[in-house]
DRENKOL-293044 format. One record per residue (C-alpha): residue number from 0; residue in three letters; y negated, z negated, x negated. Coordinates in steps of 0.001 Angstrom, whole numbers. Example, Ala and Ser with C-alpha at 12.3 -4.5 7.8 and 13.67 -1.06 7.14 Angstrom:
// residues 2
<gudo 0,"ALA",<4500,-7800,-12300>> <gudo 1,"SER",<1060,-7140,-13670>> 
END
This chain:
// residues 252
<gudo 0,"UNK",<56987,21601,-43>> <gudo 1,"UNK",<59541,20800,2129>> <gudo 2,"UNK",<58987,18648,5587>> <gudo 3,"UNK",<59878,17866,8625>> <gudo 4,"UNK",<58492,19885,11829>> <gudo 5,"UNK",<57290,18504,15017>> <gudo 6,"UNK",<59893,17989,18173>> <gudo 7,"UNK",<58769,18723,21986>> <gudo 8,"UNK",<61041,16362,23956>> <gudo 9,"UNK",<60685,16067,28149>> <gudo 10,"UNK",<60402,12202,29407>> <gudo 11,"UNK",<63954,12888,30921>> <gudo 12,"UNK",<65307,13523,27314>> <gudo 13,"UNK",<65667,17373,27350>> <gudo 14,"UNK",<64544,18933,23992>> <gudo 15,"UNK",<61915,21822,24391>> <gudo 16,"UNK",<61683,22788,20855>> <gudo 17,"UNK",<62258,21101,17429>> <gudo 18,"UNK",<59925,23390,15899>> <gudo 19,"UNK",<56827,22788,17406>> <gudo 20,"UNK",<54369,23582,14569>> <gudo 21,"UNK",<56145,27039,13756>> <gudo 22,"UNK",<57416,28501,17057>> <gudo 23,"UNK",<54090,27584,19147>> <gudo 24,"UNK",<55570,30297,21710>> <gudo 25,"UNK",<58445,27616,22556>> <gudo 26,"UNK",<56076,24885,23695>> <gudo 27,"UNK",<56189,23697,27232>> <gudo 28,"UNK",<53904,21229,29256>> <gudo 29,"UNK",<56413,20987,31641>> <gudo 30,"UNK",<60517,20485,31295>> <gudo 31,"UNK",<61875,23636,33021>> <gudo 32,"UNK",<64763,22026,33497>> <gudo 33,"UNK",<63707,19045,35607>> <gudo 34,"UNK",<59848,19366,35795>> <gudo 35,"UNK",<59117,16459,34034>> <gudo 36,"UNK",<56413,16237,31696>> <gudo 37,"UNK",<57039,17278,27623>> <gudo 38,"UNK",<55749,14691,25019>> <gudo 39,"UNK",<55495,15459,21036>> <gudo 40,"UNK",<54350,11583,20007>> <gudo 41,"UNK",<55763,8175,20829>> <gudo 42,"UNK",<53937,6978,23747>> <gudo 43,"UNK",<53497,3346,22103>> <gudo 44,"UNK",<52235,4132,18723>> <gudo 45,"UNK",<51475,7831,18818>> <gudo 46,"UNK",<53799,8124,15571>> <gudo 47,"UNK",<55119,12125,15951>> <gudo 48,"UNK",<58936,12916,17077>> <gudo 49,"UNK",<60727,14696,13486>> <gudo 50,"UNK",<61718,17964,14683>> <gudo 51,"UNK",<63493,20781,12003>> <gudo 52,"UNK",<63382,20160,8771>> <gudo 53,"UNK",<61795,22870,6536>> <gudo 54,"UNK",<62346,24105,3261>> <gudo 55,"UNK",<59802,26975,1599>> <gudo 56,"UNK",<61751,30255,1039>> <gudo 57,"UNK",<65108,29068,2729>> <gudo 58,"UNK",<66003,30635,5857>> <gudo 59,"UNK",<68418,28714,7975>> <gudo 60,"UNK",<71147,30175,10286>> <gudo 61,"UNK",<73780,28881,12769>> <gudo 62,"UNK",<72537,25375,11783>> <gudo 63,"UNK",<72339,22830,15327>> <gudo 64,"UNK",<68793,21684,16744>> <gudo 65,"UNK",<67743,18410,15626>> <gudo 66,"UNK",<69298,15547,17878>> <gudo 67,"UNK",<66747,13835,20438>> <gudo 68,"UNK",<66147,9641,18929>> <gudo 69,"UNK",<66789,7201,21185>> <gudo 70,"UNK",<63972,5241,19860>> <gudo 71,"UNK",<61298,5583,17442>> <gudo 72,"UNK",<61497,5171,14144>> <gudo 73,"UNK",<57951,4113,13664>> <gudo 74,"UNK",<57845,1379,15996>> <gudo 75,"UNK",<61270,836,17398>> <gudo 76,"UNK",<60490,1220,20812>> <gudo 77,"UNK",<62861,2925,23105>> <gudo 78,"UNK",<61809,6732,24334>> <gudo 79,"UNK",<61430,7194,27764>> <gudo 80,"UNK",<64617,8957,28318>> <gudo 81,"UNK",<66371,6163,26402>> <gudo 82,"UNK",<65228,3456,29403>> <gudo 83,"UNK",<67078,2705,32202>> <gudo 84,"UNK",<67826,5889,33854>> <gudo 85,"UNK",<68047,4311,37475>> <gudo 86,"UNK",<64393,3634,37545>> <gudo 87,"UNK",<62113,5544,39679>> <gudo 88,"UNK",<59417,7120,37504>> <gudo 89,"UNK",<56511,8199,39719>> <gudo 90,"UNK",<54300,11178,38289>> <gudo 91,"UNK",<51181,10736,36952>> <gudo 92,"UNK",<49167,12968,39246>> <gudo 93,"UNK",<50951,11157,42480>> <gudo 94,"UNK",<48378,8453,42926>> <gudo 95,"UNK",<48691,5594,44913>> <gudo 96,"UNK",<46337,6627,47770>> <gudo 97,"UNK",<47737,9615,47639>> <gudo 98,"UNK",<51388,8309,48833>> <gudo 99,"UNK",<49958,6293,51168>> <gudo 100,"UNK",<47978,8458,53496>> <gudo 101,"UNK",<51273,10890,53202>> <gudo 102,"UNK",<53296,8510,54788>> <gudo 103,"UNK",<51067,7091,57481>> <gudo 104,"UNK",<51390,10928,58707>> <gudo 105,"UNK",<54814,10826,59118>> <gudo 106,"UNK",<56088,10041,62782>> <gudo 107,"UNK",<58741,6740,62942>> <gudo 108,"UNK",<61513,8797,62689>> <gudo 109,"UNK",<60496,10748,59244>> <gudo 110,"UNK",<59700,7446,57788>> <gudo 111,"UNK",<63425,5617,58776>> <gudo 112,"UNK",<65059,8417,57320>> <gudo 113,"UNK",<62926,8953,54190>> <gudo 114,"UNK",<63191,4867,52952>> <gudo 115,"UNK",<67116,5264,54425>> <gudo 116,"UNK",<67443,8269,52162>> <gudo 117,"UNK",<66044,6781,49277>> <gudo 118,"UNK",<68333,3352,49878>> <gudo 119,"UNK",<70618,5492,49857>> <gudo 120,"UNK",<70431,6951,46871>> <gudo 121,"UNK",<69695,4097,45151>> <gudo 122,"UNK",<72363,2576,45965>> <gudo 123,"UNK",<75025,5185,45766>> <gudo 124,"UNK",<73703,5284,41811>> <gudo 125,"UNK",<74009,1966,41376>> <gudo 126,"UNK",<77371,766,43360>> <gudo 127,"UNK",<79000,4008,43066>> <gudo 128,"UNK",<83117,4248,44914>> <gudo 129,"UNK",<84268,7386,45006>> <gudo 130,"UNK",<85452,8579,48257>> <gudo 131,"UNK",<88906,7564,49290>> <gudo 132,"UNK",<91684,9839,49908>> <gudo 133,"UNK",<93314,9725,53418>> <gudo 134,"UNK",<97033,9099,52997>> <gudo 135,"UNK",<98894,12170,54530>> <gudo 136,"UNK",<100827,11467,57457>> <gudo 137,"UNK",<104348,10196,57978>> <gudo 138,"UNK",<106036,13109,59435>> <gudo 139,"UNK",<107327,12768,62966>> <gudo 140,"UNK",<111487,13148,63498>> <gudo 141,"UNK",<112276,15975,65177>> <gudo 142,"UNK",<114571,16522,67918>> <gudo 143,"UNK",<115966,19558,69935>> <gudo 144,"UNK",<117358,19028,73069>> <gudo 145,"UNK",<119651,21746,74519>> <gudo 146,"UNK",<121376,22242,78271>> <gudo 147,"UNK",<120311,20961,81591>> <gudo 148,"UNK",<119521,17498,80949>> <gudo 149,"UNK",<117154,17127,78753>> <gudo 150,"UNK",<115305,14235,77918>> <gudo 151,"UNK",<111835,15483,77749>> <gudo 152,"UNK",<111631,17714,80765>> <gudo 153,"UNK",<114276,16621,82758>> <gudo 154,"UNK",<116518,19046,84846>> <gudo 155,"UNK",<116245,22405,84012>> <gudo 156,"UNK",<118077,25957,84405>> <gudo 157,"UNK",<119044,27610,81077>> <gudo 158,"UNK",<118650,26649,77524>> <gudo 159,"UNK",<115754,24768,76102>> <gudo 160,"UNK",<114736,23589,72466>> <gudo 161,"UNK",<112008,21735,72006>> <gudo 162,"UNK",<110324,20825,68607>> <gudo 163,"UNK",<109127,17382,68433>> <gudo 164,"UNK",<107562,17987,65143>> <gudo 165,"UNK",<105933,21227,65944>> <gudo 166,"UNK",<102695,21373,64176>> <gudo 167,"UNK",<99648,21596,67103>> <gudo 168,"UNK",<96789,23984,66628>> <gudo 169,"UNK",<94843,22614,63811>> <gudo 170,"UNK",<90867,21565,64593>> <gudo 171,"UNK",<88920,23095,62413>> <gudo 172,"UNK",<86671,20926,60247>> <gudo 173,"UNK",<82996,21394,58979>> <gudo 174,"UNK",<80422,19306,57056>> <gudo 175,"UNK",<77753,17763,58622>> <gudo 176,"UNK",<74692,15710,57457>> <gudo 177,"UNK",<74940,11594,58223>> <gudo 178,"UNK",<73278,8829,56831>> <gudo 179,"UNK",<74735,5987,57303>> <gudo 180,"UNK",<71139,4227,56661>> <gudo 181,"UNK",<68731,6079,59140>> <gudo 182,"UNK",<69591,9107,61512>> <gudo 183,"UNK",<68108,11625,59630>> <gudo 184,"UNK",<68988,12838,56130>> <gudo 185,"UNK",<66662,13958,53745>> <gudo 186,"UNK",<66948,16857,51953>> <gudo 187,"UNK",<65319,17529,48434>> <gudo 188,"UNK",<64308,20641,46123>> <gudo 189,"UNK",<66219,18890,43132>> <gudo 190,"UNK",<68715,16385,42202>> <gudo 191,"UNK",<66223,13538,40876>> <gudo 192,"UNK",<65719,10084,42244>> <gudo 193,"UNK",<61740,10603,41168>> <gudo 194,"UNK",<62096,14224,43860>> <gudo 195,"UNK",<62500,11562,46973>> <gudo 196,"UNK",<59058,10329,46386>> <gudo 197,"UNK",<57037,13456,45867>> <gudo 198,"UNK",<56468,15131,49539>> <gudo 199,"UNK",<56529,18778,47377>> <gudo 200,"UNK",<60244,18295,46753>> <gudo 201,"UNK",<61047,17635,50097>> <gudo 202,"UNK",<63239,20685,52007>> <gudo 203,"UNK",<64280,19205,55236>> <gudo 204,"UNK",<64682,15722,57339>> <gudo 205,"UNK",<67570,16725,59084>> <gudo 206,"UNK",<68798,15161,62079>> <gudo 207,"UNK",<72410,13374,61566>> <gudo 208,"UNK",<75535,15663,62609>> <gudo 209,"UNK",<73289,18183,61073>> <gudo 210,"UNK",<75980,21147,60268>> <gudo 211,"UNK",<76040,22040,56692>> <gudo 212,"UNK",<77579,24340,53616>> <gudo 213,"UNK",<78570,22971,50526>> <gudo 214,"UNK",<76882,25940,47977>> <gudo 215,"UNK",<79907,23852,45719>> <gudo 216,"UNK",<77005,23253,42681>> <gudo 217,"UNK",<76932,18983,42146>> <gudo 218,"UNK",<75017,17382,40157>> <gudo 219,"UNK",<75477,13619,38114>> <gudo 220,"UNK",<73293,10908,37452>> <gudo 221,"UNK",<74001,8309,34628>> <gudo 222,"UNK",<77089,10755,34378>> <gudo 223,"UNK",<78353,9423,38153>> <gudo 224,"UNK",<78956,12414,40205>> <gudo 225,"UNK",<75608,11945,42756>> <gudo 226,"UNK",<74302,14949,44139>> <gudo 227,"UNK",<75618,18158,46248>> <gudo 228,"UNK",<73859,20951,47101>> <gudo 229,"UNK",<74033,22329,50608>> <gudo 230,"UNK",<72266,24877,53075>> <gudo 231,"UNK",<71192,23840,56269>> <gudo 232,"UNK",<73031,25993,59179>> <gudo 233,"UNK",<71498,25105,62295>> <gudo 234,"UNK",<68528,23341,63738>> <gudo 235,"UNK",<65192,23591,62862>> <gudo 236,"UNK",<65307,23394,58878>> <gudo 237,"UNK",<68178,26247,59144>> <gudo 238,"UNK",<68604,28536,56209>> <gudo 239,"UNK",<67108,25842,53923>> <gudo 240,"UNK",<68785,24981,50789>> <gudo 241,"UNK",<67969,21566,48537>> <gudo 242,"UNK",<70115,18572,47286>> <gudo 243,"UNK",<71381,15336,49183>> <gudo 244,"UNK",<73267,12376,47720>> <gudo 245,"UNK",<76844,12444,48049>> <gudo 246,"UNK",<77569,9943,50782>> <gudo 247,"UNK",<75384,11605,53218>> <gudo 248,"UNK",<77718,14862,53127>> <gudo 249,"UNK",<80497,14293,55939>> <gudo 250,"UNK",<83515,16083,56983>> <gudo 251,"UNK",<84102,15637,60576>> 
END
């Protein structure tokens, strides 16, 4: 008799498996894509997510997994991953208590830069400008100058040109970390507003002017480009790696 199998869905929206009943060896507790946990059920009314459906005696091939709902079609309640993705989602196992006695252990200037971090985050998601681009610059008229009276030097022997225009030696410039919030930038283990708030996700508070390379992988959120990931060069979290929001990356 044909039916429909079970679906294995992460609260961030990312389908484990649509065939949960018949490929048990696909079944995850945990997203391995973003850690979050997996759910098979609405959370509201417990009615199961329709995964691949199944006919006796036909095998089929190069057919597309089954789309991830929005919302349930038992109740009509919105799925997790179909909420607003800007809220901060705290795990289960981080407990209240737990948070608290974290951060009392923090010294003042973890605890500025942690909430600066996170209001900046926050708020780079939400009022999101993309960097602007510095206008090039108006070039300069050049002039030569040739005899013993010139203009820029004065009396001279011999011939002299000079280039007004003549390019100087250019300064070389590097990424650093700087947030504009607090004066140290925190660094996470993956791009995910709920990876502020979890102390395990945490690489690095790193002082501002922090030195920096861009590893060049970014990440979006809400389909804004958010995050960049960078490794730490100097200081006492060099050789890290992890993620920062995109307005705390600065080339100076």
């Amino acid at each position: 008799m044909s039916h429909h199998d079970i679906q294995q869905v992460c609260l961030n929206g990312h389908q484990i498996t649509d065939s949960y009943n018949s490929a048990s060896a696909l079944r995850r507790a945990f997203c391995d894509q973003c850690g979050a946990k997996t759910i098979i059920a609405c959370p509201e009314c417990n009615h199961l997510i329709k995964g691949d459906f199944r006919v006796p005696g036909v095998v089929a091939i190069g057919f597309p997994t089954t789309p991830v709902p929005k919302h349930c079609e038992n109740c009509g309640k919105p799925y997790p991953w179909a909420e607003n993705k800007f809220a901060i989602r705290l795990p289960i196992w981080l407990q209240l208590s737990t948070l608290l006695t974290w951060h009392k252990g923090l010294s003042m200037v973890e605890k500025i830069g942690l909430w600066g971090s996170i209001a900046s985050i926050v708020s780079l998601g939400l009022f999101f400008f993309p960097p602007s681009v510095s206008s090039q610059s108006e070039p300069k008229a050049q002039a030569s100058t040739l005899g013993a009276q010139s203009p820029a030097i004065g009396s001279n022997q011999g011939s002299v040109i000079i280039n007004y225009g003549a390019p100087t030696a250019p300064h070389e410039k590097s990424y650093v970390l700087r947030n504009g919030k607090s004066g140290v930038t925190l660094v996470i283990s993956r791009p995910s507003l709920d990876a502020a708030v979890e102390p395990k996700n945490h690489v690095c508070m790193a002082l501002a002017g922090t030195p920096v390379l861009l590893t060049g992988e970014t990440a979006k959120l809400g389909g804004i480009d958010m995050w960049r990931k960078v490794k730490i060069l100097s200081g006492e979290c060099a050789n890290k790696v992890g993620w920062t929001a995109i307005e705390n990356v600065s080339l100076e």
